[in-house]
C-alpha positions as CSV (number, residue, x, y, z in Angstrom):
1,X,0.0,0.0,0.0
2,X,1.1,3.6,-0.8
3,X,0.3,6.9,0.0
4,X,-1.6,8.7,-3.2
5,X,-0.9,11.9,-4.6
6,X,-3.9,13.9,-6.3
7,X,-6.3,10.8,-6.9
8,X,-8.9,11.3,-9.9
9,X,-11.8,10.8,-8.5
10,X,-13.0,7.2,-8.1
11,X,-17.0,8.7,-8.9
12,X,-15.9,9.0,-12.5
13,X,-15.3,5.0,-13.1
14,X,-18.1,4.3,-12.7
15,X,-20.2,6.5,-14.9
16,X,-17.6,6.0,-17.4
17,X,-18.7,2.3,-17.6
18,X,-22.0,3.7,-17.8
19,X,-21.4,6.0,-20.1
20,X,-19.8,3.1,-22.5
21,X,-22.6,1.1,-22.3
22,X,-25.3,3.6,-23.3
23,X,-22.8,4.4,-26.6
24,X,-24.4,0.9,-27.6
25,X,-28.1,1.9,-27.8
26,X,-29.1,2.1,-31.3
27,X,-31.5,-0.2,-31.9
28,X,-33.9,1.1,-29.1
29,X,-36.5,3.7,-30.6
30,X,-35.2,6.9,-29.9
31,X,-38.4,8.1,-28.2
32,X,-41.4,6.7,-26.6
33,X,-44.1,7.4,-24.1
34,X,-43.3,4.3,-21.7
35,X,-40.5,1.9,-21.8
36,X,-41.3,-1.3,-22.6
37,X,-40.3,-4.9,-22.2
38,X,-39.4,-5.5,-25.7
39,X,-37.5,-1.9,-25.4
40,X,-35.5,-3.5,-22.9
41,X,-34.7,-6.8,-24.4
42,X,-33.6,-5.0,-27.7
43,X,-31.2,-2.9,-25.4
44,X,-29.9,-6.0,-23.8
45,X,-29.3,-7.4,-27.4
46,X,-27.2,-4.0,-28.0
47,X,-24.9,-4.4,-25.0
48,X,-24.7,-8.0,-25.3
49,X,-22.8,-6.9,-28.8
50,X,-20.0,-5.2,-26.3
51,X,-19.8,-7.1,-23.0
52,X,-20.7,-10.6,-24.5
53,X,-23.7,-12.5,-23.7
54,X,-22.1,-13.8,-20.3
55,X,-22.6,-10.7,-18.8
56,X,-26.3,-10.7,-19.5
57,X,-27.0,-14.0,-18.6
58,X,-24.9,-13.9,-15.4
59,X,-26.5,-10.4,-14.4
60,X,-23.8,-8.5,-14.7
61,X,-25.9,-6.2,-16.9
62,X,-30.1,-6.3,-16.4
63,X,-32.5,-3.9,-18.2
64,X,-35.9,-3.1,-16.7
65,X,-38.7,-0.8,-17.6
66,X,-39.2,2.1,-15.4
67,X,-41.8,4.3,-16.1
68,X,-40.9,6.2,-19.3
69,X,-37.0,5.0,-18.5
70,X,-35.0,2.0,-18.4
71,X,-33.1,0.7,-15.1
72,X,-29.8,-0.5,-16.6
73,X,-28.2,-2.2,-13.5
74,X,-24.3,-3.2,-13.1
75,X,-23.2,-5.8,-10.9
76,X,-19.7,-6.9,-11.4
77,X,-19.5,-9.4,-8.3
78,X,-19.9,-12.4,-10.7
79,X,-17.4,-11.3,-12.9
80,X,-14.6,-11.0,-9.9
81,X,-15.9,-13.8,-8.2
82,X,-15.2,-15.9,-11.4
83,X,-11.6,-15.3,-11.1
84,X,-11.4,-17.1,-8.5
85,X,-9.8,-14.8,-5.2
86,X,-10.2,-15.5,-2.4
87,X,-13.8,-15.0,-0.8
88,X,-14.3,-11.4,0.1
89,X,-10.8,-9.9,-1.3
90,X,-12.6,-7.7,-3.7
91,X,-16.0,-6.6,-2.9
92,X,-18.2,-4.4,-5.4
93,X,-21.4,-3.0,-5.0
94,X,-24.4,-2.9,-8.0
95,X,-25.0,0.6,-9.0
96,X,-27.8,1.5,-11.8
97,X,-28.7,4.3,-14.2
98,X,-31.9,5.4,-15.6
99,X,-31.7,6.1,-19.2
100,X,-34.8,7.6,-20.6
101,X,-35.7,7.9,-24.6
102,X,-35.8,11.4,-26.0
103,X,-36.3,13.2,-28.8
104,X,-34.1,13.5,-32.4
105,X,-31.9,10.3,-31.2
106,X,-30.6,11.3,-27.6
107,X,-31.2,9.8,-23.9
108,X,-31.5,11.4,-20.7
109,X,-29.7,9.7,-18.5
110,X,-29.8,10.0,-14.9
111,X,-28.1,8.4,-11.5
112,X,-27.8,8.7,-7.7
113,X,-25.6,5.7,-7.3
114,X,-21.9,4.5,-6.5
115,X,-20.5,1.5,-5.9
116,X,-19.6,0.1,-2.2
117,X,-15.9,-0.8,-3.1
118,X,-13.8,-2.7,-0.9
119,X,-10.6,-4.7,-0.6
120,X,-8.8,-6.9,1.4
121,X,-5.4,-9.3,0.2
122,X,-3.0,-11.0,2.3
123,X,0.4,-10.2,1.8
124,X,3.6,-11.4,3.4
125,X,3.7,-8.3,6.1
126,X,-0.1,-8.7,6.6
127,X,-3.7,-7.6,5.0
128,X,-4.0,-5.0,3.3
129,X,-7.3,-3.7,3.5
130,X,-9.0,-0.5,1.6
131,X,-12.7,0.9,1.0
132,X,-13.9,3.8,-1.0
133,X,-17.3,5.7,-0.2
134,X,-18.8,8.4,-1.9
135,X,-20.7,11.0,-0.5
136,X,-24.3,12.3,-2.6
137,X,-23.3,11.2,-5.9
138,X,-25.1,12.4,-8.7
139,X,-24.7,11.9,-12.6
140,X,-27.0,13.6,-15.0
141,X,-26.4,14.2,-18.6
142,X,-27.2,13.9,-22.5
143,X,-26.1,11.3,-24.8
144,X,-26.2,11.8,-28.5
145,X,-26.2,8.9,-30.9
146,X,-25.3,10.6,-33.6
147,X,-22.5,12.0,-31.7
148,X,-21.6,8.7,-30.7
149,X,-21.1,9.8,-27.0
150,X,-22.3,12.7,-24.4
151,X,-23.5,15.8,-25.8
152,X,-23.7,17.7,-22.1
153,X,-23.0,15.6,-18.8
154,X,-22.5,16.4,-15.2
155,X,-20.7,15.1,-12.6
156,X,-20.6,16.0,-8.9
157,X,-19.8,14.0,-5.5
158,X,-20.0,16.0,-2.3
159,X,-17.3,13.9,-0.8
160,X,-15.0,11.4,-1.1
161,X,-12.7,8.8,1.0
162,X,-10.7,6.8,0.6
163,X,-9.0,4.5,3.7
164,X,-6.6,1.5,3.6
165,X,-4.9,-0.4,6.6
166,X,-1.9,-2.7,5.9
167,X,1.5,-3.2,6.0
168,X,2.5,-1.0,8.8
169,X,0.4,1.9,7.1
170,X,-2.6,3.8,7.6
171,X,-4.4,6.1,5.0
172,X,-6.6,8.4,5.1
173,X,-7.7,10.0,1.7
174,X,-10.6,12.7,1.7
175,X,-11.8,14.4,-1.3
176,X,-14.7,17.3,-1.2
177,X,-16.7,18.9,-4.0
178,X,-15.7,17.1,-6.6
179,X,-17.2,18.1,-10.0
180,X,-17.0,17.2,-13.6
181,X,-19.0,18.8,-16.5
182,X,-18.0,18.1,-20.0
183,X,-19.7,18.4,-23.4
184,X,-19.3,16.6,-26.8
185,X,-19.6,18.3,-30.2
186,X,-19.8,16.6,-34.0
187,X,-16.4,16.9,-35.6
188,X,-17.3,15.3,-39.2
189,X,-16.0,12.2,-40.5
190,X,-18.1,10.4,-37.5
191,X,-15.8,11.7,-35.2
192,X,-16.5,13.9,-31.8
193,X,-15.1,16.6,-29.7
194,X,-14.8,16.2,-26.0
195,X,-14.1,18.8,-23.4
196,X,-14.4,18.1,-19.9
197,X,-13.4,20.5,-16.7
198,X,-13.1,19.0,-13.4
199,X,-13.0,21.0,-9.8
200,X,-12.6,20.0,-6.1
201,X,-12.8,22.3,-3.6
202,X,-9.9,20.5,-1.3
203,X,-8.1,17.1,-0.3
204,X,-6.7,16.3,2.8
205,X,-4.6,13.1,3.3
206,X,-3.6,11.4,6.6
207,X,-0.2,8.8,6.8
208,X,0.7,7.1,9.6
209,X,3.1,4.1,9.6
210,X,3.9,2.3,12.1
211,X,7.4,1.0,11.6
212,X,8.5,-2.5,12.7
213,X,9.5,-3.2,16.0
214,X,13.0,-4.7,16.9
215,X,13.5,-7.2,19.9
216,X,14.3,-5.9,22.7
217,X,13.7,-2.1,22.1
218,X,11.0,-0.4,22.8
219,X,7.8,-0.1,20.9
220,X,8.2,2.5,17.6
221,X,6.9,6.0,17.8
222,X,4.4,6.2,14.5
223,X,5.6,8.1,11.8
224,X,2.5,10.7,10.6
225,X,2.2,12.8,7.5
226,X,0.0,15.0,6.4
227,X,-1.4,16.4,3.0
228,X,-3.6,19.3,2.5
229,X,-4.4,20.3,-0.6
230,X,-6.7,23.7,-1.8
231,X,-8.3,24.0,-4.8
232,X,-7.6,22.0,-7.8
233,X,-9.2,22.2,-11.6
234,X,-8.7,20.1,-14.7
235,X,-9.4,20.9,-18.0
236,X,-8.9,18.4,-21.0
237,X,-10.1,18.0,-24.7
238,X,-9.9,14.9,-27.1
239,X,-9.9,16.5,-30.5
240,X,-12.0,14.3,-33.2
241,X,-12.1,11.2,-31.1
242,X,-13.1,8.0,-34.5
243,X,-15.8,7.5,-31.2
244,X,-18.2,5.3,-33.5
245,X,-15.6,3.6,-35.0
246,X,-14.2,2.5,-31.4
247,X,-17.0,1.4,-30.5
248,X,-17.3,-0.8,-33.6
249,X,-13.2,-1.8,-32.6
250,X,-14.4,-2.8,-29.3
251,X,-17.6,-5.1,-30.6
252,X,-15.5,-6.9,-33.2
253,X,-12.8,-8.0,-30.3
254,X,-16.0,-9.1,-28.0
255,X,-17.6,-10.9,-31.1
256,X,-14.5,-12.6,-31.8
257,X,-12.8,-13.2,-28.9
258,X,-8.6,-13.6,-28.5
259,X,-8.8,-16.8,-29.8
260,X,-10.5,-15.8,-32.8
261,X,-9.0,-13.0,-34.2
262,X,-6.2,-14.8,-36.6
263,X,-9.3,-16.0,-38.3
264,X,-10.5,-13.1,-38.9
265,X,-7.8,-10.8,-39.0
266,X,-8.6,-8.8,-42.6
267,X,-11.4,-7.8,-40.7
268,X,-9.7,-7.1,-38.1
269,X,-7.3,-4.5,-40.4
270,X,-10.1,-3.2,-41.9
271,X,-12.1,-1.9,-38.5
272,X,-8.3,-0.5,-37.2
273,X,-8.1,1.1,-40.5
274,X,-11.5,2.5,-40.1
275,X,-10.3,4.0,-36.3
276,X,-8.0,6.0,-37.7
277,X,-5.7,8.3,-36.6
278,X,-7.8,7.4,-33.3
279,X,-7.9,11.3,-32.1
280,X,-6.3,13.9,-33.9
281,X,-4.8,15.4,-30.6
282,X,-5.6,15.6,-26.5
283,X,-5.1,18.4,-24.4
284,X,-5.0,17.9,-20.6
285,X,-4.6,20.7,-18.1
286,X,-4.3,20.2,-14.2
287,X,-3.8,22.4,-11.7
288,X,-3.9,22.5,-7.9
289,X,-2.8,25.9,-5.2
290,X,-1.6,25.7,-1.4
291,X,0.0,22.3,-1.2
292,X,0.7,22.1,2.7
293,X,3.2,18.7,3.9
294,X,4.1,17.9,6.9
295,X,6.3,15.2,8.0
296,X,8.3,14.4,11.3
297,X,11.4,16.1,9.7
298,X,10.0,19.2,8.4
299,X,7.1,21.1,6.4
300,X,6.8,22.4,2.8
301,X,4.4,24.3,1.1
302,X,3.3,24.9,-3.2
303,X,1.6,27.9,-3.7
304,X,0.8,26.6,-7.3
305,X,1.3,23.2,-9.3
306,X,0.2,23.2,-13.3
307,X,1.1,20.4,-15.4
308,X,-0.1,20.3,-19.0
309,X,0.0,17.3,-20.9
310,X,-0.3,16.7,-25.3
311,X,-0.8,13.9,-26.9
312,X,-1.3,13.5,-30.8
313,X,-3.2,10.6,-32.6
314,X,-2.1,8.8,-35.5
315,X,-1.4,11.8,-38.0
316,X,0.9,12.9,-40.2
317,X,2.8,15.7,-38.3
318,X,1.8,14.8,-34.4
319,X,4.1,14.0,-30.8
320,X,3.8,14.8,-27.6
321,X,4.4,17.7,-25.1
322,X,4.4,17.9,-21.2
323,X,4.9,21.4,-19.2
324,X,5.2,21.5,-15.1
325,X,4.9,24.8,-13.4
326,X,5.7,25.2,-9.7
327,X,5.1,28.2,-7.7
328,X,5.8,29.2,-4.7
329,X,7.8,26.5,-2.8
330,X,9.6,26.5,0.2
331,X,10.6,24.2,2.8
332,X,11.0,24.6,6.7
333,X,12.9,21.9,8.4
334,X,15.0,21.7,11.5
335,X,17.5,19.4,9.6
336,X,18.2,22.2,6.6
337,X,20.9,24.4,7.0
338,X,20.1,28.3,6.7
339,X,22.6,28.7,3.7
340,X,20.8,26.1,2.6
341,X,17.3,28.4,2.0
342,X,19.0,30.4,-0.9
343,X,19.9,28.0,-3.4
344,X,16.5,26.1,-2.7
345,X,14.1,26.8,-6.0
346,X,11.0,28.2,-5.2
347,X,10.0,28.6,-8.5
348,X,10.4,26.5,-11.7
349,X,8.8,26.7,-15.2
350,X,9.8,23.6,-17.9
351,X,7.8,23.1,-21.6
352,X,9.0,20.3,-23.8
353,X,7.5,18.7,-27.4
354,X,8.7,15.8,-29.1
355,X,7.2,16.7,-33.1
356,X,7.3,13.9,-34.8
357,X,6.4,13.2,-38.4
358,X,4.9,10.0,-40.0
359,X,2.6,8.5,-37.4
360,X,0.5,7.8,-39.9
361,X,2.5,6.6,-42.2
362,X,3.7,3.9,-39.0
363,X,0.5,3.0,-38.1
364,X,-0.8,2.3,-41.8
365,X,2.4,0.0,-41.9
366,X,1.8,-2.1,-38.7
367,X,-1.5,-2.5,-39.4
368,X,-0.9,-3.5,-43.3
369,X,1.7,-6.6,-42.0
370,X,0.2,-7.4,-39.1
371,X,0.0,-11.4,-39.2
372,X,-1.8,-12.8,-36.3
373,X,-0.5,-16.0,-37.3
374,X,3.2,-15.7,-37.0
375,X,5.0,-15.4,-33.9
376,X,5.7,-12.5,-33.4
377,X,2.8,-10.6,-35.0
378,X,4.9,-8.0,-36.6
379,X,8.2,-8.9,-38.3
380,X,11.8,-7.4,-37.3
381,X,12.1,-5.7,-41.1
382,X,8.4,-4.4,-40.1
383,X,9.6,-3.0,-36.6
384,X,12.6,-1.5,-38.6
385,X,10.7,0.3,-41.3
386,X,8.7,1.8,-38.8
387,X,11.5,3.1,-36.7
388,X,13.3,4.4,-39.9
389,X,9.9,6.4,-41.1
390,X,10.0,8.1,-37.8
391,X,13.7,9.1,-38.0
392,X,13.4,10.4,-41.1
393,X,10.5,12.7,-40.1
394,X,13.2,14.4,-38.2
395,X,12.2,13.8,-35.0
396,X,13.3,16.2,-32.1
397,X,13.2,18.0,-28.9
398,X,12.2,21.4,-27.9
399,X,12.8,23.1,-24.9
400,X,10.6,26.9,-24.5
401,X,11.7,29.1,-23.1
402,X,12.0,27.7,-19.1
403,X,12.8,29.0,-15.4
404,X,14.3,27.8,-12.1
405,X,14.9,30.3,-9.7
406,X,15.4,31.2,-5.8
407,X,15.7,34.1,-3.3
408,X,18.7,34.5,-4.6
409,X,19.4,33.7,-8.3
410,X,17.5,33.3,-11.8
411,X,18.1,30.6,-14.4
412,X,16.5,30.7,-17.6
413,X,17.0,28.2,-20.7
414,X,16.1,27.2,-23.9
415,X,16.9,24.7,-27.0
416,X,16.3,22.3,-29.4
417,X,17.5,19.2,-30.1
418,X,17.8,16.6,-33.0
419,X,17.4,13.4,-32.3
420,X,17.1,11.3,-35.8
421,X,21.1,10.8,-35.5
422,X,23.6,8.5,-33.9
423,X,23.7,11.1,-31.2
424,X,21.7,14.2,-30.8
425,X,22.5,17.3,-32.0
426,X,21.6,20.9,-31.5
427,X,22.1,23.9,-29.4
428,X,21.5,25.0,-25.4
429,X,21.0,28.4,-24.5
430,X,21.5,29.1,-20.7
431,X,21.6,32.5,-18.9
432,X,21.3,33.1,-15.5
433,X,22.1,36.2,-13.0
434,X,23.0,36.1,-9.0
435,X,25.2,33.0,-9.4
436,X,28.2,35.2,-8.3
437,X,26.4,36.2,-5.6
438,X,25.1,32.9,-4.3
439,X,28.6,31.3,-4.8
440,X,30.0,34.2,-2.4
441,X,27.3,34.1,0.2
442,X,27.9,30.2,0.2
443,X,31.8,30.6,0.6
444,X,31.2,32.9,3.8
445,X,28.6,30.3,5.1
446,X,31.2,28.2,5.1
447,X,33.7,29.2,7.1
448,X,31.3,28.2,9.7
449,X,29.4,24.9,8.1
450,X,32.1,23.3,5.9
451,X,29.5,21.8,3.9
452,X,28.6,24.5,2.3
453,X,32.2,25.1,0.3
454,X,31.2,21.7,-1.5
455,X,27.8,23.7,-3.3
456,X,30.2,27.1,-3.5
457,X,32.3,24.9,-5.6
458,X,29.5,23.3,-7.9
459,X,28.2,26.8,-9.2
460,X,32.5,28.0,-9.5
461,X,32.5,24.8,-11.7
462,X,29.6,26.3,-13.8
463,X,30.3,30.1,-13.9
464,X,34.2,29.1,-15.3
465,X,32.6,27.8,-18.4
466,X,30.4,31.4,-17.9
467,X,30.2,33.9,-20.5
468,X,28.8,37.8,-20.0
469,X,26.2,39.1,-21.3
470,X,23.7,41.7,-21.2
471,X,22.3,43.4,-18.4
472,X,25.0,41.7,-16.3
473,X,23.9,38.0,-16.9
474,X,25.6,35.4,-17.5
475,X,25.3,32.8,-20.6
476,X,26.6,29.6,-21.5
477,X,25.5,28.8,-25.5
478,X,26.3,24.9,-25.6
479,X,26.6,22.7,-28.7
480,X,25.7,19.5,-29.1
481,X,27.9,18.7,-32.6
482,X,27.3,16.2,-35.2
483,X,31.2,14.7,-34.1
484,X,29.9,13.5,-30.9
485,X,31.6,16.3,-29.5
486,X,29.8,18.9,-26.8
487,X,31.3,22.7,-26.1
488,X,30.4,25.2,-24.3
489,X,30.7,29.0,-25.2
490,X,33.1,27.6,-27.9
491,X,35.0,25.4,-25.6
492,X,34.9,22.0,-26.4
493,X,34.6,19.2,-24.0
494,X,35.4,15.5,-24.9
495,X,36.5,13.7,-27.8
496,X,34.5,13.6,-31.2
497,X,33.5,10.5,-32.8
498,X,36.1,8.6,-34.8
């Protein structure tokens, strides 16, 4: 068991499975007065297509008339108790959803319910038990079958906790005001457009471990840390999500099963094909303000914490990005010494991309030789065309324009590098101001605390290599050269390549 750090809320599983299922109901009329029982069976029959007919006959999925709705009830106890743990390590509750026919092809659907989760497993130092609750949960929202998903949904649990025993370890996990509202728009090509935000008002988490006693010596003093966090939002799109054609991925697996896909494997290219590029790109934003820690050896605090996160689909000029953004740190220990405070970052700002060219082109490839009935699947000259289309889409990193700083000094950078070589190559712009000034302060602190003269020395290291420039910085320009060889403000370092 482990201490978590920022959980998504658990709420959200569960109305995602939901949310899954009611992506399957086509052949339902669209509208009617009352729900019926042949409305029901004929729903069934849909998600029979995506969960397999076990899961109808075993009651892990019922439909019921309700009024003008249907009841669709999960219970996935006989699922986990067919694999066979042992009794009572894994313990679900049934939750339901009412989904009522509307107009022009959509369902309202509605739901007060979560899940009773809980679970206990032996383990070497013990069991290791843990139970989630939810507090008012309530789901309401709009599905579209056109849109192949959620036109308007909301999302909101007053409170959550989380608590696990084990191991020497107590945890205590609680969540409040958690909210989710996201919307789906028509993107063409039967594709969709998701955007979801996310609040919660604060968390608060509770550690206490215990640690093992030694013979003879008295009993341990627990260990206790603490974790409050303030408000926190997230904010994420999925940009022409192939949402029908995912759906139709996900039936053909169920229809056919693992052991039946090398039968069937051109039509297995052909629905991939169809999926494709997937998304064309996702967007996730998270942030979350006054981070407070406190531990037996000290306490720090995070004004602000973003992270953003990109992600492209299978297209012809995609990648990746990530960006972390910290505000506002410092740290108060006992154990810290006080020349220690000014070379501590309290601030620091990084924003890197990976571009990347001929995803498309890759997964067109892999999906052309894939031969289910070879071992392996894809061929070693496949793997190697694919990995020689990406090189030559010059593939690289980019570092904006970043920050790390303290009370005392300034760093800012920037670059790019190539990385479709032998070694990467490219260029490194550093510049930074109060280095000369922290190197001294640390030199006096050490006539005092010797340790100190061993960080004085790390930063004389850096500013030798230093080079001046305007407004009193300093700036090292480093090279990254196609010879295998690295230099700094024109002063190389190493040998080059032979």
């Amino acid at each position: 068991m482990r201490a978590r750090r920022c959980p998504a809320p658990r709420g959200s599983a569960s109305f995602g499975l939901a949310s899954f299922a009611l992506a399957l109901m086509t052949n339902v009329p669209a509208f009617a007065d009352a729900a019926t029982s042949a409305g029901a069976k004929a729903l069934e029959t849909d998600l029979a297509a995506y969960f397999g007919k076990a899961a109808i006959d075993r009651g892990i999925i019922a439909v019921t008339p309700k009024g003008d709705a249907y009841e669709l009830t999960f219970d996935p106890q006989p699922a986990i108790d067919g694999l066979k743990l042992p009794q009572g390590s894994f313990q679900v509750g049934r939750s339901s959803y009412l989904v009522a026919p509307a107009p022009n092809g959509t369902w309202k659907v509605t739901s007060d319910d979560f899940p009773s989760i809980s679970m206990r497993v032996p383990s070497q130092q013990g069991e290791v038990a843990e139970t989630i609750a939810a507090v008012r949960p309530h789901f309401e929202g709009v599905f579209d079958t056109k849109l192949g998903g959620f036109s308007s949904l909301r999302i909101t649990v007053d409170a959550l906790t989380v608590t696990g025993k084990g191991q020497g370890m107590d945890i205590d996990l609680r969540l409040s005001e958690f909210a989710l509202d996201g919307e789906g728009t028509a993107a063409g090509d039967d594709a969709m457009t998701a955007r979801v935000r996310q609040t919660i008002k604060s968390m608060a988490e509770n550690v206490t471990v215990v640690p093992a006693a030694k013979p003879g010596a008295p009993s341990p003093v627990p260990i206790t840390i603490t974790y409050n966090i303030g408000p926190s939002t997230g904010d994420s799109t999925v940009e022409e999500m192939r949402a029908k054609s995912l759906q139709a991925l996900w039936a053909f697996l169920v229809a056919n099963g693992a052991d039946g896909l090398a039968a069937h494997q051109d039509e297995l290219k052909a629905t991939l094909r169809a999926a494709l590029p997937i998304w064309k790109n996702i967007e996730a934003k998270a942030q979350i303000a006054d981070l407070v820690g406190r531990t037996p050896v000290g306490s720090f605090t995070i004004k602000s914490f973003t992270e953003n996160l990109g992600l492209s689909g299978f297209v012809p000029q995609g990648g990746g990005k990530i960006g972390l953004k910290l505000e506002g740190l410092s740290v108060a220990s006992p154990l810290m010494p006080s020349w220690a405070g000014p070379i501590l970052p309290n601030a620091a700002h990084l924003d890197v991309s990976f571009p990347l060219a001929g995803l498309d082109k890759v997964a067109a490839l892999m999906i052309d030789e894939l031969d289910l009935n070879s071992s392996p699947p894809l061929s070693e000259a496949t793997k190697a065309e694919a990995a020689g289309i990406l090189m030559s889409g010059a593939p690289k990193l980019v570092i904006a324009p970043g920050r790390l700083a303290s009370s005392s000094y300034t760093i800012t950078y920037s670059g790019e590098l190539a990385l479709g070589g032998p070694k990467p190559t490219g260029h490194l712009m550093i510049e930074a101001e109060g280095l000369d000034k922290t190197s001294a302060a640390l030199r006096e602190a050490a006539k005092t605390d010797p340790r100190a003269q061993q960080a004085a020395g790390a930063i004389d290291v850096a500013l030798s290599f230093a080079r001046p420039g305007a407004d009193g910085k300093l700036s090292w320009s480093i090279d990254f050269g196609e010879d295998g060889a690295t230099s700094i403000n024109g002063m190389k370092l190493g040998q080059p390549n032979k």
